[in-house]
C-alpha positions as CSV (number, residue, x, y, z in Angstrom):
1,X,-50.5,-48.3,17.0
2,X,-54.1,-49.8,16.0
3,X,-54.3,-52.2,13.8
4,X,-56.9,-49.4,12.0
5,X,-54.4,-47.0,12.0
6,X,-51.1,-47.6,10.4
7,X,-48.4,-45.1,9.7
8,X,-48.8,-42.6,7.1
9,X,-46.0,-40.9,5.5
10,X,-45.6,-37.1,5.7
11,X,-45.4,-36.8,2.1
12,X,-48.3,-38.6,1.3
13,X,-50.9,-36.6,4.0
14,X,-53.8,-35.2,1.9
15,X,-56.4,-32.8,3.2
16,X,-59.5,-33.6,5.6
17,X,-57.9,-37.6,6.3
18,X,-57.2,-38.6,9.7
19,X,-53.4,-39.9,10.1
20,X,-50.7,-41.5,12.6
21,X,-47.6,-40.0,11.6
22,X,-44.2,-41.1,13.5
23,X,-40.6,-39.6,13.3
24,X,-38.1,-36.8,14.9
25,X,-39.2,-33.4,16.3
26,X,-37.3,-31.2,14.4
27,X,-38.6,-27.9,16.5
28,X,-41.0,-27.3,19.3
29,X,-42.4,-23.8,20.0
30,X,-45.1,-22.0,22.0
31,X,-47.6,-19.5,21.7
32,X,-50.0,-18.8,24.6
33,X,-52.6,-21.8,24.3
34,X,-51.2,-23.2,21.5
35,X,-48.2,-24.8,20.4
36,X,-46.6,-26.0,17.2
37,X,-44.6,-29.0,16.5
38,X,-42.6,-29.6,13.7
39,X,-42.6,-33.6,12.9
40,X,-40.1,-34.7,10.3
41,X,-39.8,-38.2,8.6
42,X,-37.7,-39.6,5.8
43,X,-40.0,-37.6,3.3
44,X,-40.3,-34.5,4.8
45,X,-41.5,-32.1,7.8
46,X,-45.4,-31.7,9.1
47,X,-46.5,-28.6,10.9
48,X,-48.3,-30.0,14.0
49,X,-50.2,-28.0,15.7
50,X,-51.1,-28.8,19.3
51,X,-54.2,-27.2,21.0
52,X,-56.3,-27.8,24.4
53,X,-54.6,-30.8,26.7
54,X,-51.7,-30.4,24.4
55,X,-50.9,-27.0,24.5
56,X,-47.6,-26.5,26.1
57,X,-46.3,-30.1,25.4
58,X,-42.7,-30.2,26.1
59,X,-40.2,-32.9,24.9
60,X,-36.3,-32.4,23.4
61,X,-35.3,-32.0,19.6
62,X,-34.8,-35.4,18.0
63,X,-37.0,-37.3,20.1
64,X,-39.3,-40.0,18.5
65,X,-42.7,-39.6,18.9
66,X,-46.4,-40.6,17.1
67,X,-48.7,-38.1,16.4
68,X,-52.7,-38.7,15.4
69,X,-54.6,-35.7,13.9
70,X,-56.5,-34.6,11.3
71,X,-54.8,-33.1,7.7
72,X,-56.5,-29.4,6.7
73,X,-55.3,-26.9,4.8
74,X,-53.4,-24.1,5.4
75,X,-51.7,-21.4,3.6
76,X,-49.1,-21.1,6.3
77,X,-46.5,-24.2,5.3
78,X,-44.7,-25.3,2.1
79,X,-46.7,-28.5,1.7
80,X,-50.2,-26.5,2.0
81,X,-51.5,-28.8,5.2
82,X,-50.7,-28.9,8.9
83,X,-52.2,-31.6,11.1
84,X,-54.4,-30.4,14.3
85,X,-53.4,-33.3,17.0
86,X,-55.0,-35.2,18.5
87,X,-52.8,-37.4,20.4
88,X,-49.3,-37.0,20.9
89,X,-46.8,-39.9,22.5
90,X,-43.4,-40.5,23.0
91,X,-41.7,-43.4,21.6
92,X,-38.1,-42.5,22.5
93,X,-36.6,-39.7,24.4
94,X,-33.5,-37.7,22.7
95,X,-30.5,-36.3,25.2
96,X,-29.6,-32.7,24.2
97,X,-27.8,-33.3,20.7
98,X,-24.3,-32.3,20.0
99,X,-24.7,-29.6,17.6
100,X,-27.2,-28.1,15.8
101,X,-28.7,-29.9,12.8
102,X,-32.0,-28.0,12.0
103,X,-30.3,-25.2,10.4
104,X,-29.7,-24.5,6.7
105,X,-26.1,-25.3,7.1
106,X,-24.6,-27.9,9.3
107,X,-22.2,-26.2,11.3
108,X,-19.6,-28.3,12.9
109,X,-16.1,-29.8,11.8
110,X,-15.7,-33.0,9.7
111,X,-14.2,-34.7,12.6
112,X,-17.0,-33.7,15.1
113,X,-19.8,-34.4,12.3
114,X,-17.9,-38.2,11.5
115,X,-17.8,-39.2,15.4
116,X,-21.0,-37.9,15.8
117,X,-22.4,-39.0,12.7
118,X,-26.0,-40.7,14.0
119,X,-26.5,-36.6,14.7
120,X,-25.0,-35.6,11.6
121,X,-27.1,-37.9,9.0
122,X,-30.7,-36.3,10.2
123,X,-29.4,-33.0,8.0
124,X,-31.3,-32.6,5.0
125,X,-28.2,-31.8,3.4
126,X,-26.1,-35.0,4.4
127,X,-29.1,-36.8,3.9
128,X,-29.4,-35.3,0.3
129,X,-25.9,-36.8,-0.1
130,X,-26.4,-40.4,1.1
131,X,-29.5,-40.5,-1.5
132,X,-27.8,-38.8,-4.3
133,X,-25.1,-41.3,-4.0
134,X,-27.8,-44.7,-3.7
135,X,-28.7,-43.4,-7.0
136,X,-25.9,-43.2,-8.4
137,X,-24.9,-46.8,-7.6
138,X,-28.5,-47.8,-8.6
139,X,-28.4,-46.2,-12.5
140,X,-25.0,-48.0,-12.5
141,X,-26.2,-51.5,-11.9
142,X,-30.0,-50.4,-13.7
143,X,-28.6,-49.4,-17.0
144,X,-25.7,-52.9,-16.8
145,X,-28.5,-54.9,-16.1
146,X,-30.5,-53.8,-19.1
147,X,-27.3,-54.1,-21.7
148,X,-27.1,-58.0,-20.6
149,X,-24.4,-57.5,-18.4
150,X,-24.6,-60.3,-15.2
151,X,-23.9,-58.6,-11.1
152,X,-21.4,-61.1,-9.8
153,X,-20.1,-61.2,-6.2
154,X,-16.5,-61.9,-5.6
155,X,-14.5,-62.7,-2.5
156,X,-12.8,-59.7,-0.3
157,X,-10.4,-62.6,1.5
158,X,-7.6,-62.8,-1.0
159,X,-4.3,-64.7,-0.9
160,X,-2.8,-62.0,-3.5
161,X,-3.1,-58.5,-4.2
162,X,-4.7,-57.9,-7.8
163,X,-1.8,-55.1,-8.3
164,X,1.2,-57.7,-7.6
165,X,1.4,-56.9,-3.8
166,X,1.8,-53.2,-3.2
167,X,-0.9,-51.1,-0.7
168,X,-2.7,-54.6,0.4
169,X,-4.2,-54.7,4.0
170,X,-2.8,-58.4,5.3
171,X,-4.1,-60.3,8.4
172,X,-3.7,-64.5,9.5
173,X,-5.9,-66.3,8.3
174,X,-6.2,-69.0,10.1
175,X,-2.4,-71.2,9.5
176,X,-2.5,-69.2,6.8
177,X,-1.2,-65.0,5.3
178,X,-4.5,-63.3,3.4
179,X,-5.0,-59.7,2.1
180,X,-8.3,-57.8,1.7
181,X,-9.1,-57.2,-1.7
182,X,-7.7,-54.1,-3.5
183,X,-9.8,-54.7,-6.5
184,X,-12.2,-57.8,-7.7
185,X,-10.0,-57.5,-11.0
186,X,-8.8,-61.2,-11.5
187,X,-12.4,-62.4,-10.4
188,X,-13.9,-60.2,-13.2
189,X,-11.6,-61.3,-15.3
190,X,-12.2,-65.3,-14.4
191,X,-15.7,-64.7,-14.7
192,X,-15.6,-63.2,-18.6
193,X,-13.5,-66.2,-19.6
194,X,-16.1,-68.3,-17.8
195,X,-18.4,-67.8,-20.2
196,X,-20.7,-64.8,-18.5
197,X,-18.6,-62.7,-21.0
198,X,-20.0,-59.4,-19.9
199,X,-20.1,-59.0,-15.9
200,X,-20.2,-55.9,-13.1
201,X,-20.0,-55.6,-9.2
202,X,-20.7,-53.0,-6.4
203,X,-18.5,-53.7,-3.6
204,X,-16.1,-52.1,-1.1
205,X,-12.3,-52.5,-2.2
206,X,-9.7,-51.7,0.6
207,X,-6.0,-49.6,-0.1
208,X,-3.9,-49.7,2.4
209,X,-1.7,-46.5,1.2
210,X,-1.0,-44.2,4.6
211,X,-2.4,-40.8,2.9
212,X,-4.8,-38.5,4.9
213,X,-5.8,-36.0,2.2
214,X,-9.1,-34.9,1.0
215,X,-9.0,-37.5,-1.5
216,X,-8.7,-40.7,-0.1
217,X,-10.4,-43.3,2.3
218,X,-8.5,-47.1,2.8
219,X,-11.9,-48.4,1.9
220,X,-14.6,-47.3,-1.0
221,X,-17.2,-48.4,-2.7
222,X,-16.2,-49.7,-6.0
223,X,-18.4,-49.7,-9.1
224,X,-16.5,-52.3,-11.3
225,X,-17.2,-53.7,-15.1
226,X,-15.0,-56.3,-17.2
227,X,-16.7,-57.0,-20.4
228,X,-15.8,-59.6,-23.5
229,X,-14.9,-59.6,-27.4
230,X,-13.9,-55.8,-27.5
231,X,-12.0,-54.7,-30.7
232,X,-10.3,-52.3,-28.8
233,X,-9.8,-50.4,-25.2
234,X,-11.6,-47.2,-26.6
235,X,-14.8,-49.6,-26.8
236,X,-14.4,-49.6,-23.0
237,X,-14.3,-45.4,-22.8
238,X,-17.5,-45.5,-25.1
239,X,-19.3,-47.9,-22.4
240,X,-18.1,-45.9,-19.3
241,X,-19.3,-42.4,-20.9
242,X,-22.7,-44.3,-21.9
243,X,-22.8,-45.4,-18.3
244,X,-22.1,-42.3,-16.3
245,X,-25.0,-40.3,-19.0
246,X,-27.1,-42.7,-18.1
247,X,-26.1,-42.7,-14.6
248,X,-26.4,-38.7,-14.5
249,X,-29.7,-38.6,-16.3
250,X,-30.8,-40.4,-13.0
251,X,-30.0,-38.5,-10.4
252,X,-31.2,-35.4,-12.8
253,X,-34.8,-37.9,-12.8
254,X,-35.0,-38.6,-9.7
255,X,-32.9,-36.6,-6.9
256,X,-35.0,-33.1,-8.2
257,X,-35.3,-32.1,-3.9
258,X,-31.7,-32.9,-3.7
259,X,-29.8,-30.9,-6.3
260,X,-31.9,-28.0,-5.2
261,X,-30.9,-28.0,-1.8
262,X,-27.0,-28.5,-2.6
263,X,-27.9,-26.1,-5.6
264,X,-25.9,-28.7,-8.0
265,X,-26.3,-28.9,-12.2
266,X,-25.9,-32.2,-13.8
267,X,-22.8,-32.2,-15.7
268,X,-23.7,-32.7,-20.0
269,X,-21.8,-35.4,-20.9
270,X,-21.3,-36.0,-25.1
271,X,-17.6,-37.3,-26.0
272,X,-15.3,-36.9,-23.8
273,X,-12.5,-35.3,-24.9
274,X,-9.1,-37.9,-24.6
275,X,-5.2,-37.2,-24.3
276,X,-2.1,-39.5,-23.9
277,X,-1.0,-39.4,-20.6
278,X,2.3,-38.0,-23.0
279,X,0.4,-35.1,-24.4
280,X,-1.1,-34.3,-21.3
281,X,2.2,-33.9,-19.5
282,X,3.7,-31.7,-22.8
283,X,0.2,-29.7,-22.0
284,X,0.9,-28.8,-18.1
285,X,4.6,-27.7,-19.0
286,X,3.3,-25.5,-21.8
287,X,0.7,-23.7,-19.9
288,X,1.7,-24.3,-16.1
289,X,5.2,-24.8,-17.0
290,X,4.3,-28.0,-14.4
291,X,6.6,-31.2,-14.6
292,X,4.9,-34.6,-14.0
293,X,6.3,-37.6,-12.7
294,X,7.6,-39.9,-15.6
295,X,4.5,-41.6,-17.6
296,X,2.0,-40.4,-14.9
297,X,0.3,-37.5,-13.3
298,X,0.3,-36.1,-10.0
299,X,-2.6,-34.8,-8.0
300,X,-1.7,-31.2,-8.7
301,X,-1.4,-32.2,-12.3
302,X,-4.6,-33.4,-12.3
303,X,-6.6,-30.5,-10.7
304,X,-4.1,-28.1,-13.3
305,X,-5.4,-30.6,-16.3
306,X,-9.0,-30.1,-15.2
307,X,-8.8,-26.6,-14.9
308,X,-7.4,-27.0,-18.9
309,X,-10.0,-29.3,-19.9
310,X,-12.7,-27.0,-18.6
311,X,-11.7,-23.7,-20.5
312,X,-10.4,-25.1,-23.7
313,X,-13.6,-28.0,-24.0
314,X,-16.1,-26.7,-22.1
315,X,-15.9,-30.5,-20.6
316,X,-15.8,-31.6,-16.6
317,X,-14.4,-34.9,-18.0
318,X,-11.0,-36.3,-19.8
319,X,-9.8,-39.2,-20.8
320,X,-6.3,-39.8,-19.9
321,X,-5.0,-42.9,-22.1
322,X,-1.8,-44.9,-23.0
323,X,0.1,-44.7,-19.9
324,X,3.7,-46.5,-19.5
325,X,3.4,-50.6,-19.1
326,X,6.0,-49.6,-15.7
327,X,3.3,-47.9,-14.2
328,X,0.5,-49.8,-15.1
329,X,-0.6,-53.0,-13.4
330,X,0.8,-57.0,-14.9
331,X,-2.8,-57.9,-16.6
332,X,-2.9,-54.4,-18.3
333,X,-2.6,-55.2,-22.4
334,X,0.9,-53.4,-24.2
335,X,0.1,-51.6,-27.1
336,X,0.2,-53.0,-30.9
337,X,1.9,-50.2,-32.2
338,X,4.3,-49.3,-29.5
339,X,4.6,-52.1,-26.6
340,X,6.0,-49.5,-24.2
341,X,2.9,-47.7,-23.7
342,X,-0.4,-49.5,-23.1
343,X,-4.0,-49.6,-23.9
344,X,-5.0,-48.2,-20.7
345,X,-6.6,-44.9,-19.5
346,X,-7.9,-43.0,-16.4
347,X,-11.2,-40.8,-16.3
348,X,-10.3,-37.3,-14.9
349,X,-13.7,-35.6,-13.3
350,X,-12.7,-31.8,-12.3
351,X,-9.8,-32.8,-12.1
352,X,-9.5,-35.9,-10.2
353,X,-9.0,-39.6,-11.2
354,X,-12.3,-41.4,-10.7
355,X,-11.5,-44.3,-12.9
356,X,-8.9,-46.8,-14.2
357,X,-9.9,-48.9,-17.1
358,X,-7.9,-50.9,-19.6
359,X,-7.8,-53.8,-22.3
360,X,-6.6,-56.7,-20.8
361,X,-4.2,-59.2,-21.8
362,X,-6.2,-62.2,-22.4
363,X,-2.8,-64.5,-24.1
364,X,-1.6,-66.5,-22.0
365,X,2.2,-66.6,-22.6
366,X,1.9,-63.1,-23.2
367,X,0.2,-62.7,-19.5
368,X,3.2,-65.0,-17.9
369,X,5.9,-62.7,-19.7
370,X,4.2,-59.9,-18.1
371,X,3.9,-60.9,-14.5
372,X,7.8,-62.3,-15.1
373,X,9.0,-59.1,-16.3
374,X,7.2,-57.3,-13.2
375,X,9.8,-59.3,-10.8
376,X,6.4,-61.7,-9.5
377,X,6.3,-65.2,-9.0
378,X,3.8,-66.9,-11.5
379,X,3.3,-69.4,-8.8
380,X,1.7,-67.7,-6.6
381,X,-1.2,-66.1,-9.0
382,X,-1.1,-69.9,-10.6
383,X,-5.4,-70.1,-10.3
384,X,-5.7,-67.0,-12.1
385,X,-3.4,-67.3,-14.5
386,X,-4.4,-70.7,-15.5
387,X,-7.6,-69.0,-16.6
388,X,-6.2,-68.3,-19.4
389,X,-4.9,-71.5,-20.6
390,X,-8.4,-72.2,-21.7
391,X,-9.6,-70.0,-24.6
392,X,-9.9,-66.6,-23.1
393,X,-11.4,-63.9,-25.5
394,X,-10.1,-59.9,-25.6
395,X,-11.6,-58.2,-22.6
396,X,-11.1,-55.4,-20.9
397,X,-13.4,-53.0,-17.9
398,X,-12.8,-50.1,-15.8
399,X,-14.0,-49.0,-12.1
400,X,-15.0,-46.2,-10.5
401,X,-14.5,-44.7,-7.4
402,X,-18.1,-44.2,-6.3
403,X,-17.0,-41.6,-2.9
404,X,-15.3,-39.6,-5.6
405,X,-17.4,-39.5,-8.0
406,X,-19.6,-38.2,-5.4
407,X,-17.0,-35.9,-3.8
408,X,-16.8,-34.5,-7.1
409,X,-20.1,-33.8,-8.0
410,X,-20.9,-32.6,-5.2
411,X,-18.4,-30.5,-4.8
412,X,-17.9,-31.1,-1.4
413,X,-14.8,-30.2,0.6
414,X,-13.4,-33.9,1.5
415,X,-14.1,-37.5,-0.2
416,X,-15.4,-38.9,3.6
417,X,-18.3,-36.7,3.7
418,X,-19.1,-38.7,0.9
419,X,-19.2,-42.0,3.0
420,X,-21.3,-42.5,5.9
421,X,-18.4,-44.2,8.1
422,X,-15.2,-43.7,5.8
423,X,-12.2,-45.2,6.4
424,X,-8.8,-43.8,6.6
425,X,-5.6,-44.1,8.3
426,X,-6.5,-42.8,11.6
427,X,-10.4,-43.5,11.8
428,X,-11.9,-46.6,12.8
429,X,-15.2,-45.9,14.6
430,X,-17.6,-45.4,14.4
């Protein structure tokens, strides 16, 4: 390219300029002594149209080529200009693709569309996912930032699972045994009592639990908060519904092309309605005479509870709170009022958990009676539980699943398409 002539952006072509534009050829057609060529970039698709010398140029879909013309105006294409070439090269040659990916709907199986996925992203609609989602984790960390909370960075080489053990990933590490991280919890947590008091991260966690359902990947992107001097864990609910409005309002902002084309409506979110895990259970054996396993919910529970939630509250959301301290994790903060339960919850989104959040247990005998009566070894969780030897204040966060938050709103048929190289127990490439 010239050093006069740098690269325009389809989106950004007005009338009567002169432009080098560079990206895929979505389509190639001919017609007599003329031919048309549909250019596409990351903003959208130019009609090209290719007369005299270039009549009857030939080159395969999804190549890469530069194109200089002149913009005029036409009545014939969406964006009201085509560009009249002038010069066409080629700047990469494509083999014949696997499958199609220029039609309305993208017609092959997850499995094919995963291998394949370099194909698969150049769909406007998986495209329109990928940017939805970058959104999404960008309003998170936007509206933190702006309520003085701090972005920390915390190590994914553990020596401990934050959930005493259970689903961790282990490897050598060197002379040594190390996990990958299930959760940043503990480092949240050491970084409130650190003084930052009010802290957030976006970060892959890994689980290594052998499921291969629609609704779960070994490793996602986590969108984690842990936050000081709360008077209470429905403080944290109030700051996760803020967030995710916030975070919706966003995407409703700025993702305008991409609703339309997946034809999705931004959820209204005011207060969420909220049940004990208790009455929630008391709910699906009254209506669905469904039982649940004891002090928790099971995925068909969970879609049945949605599908409650919706008709009865007109609500995509619920709050599912004070779950057993047996099925809760060590750190997770007992209940004043009835220390068998604890203040803990988990966000349903149309029916599936997207969250966990809690108040956190921020005594330190308390926290060493807890890990004791979970059968663990203080010993070996010694630097994070010395943390709270030194003047730690109430605390307590939540995290959210960003693939299913995604998967959710998107209503798409399985959590990977929600990733752009997911995870799970069989897939490893690419």
């Amino acid at each position: 390219m010239s050093q006069q002539m740098k690269r325009s952006l389809i989106s950004e072509c007005t009338p009567h300029e002169t432009v080098v534009l560079q990206g895929w050829v979505k389509k190639i057609r001919h017609l007599g002594n003329i031919s048309f060529l549909l250019l596409r970039d990351r903003t959208g698709v130019m009609q090209c149209v290719l007369e005299q010398e270039w009549a009857g140029y030939k080159v395969e879909v999804e190549s890469v080529v530069q194109v200089t013309g002149k913009v005029i105006e036409t009545d014939k294409t969406k964006l009201g200009v085509e560009l009249l070439v002038e010069d066409v090269k080629l700047i990469n040659g494509a083999e014949p693709i696997p499958f199609e990916v220029n039609k309305k709907k993208l017609q092959v199986g997850l499995d094919q569309m995963l291998h394949s996925r370099t194909v698969s992203l150049r769909h406007e609609q998986v495209q329109a996912i990928f940017t939805i989602k970058s959104m999404f984790a960008h309003a998170f960390s936007e509206y933190l930032l702006q309520h003085d909370f701090t972005r920390i960075f915390t190590p994914k080489i553990v020596s401990q699972g934050a959930e005493g053990g259970a689903n961790v990933f282990q490897f050598q590490y060197f002379e040594k045994e190390a996990y990958l991280a299930q959760s940043p919890q503990f480092y949240k947590q050491m970084m409130v009592a650190g003084g930052l008091e009010r802290v957030f991260e976006v970060a892959p966690v890994y689980r290594a639990e052998h499921h291969n359902s629609s609704r779960h990947l070994n490793e996602y992107i986590s969108l984690d908060v842990e936050l000081a001097f709360i008077e209470d864990f429905y403080e944290v609910m109030q700051l996760e519904t803020d967030v995710l409005r916030y975070m919706f309002e966003k995407v409703k902002q700025n993702c305008v092309k991409e609703l339309q084309l997946l034809q999705i409506e931004i959820p209204v979110i005011t207060d969420i309605p909220k049940l004990t895990v208790t009455e929630a259970q008391t709910i699906l054996q009254k209506e669905y005479r469904k039982e649940s396993p004891i002090g928790d919910l099971d995925s068909e529970g969970e879609k049945l509870l949605g599908k409650y939630i919706k008709e009865t509250y007109d609500s995509d959301f619920v709050f599912i709170t004070h779950y057993p301290k047996e099925t809760r994790p060590m750190y997770t903060m007992p209940n004043q009022e009835n220390p068998s339960v604890t203040d803990s919850f988990d966000l349903l989104y149309k029916g599936l958990e997207i969250t966990s959040g809690a108040q956190r247990i921020h005594n330190y005998d308390m926290l060493v009676r807890s890990f004791e009566e979970k059968g663990l070894h203080v010993e070996n969780f010694q630097s994070y539980i010395d943390t709270f030897r030194y003047g730690c204040p109430p605390h307590g966060g939540f995290a959210i699943g960003l693939e299913r938050l995604v998967y959710k709103f998107l209503n798409l048929s399985n959590v990977r398409e929600a990733s752009a190289f997911p995870r799970d127990c069989t897939r490893l490439v690419p």
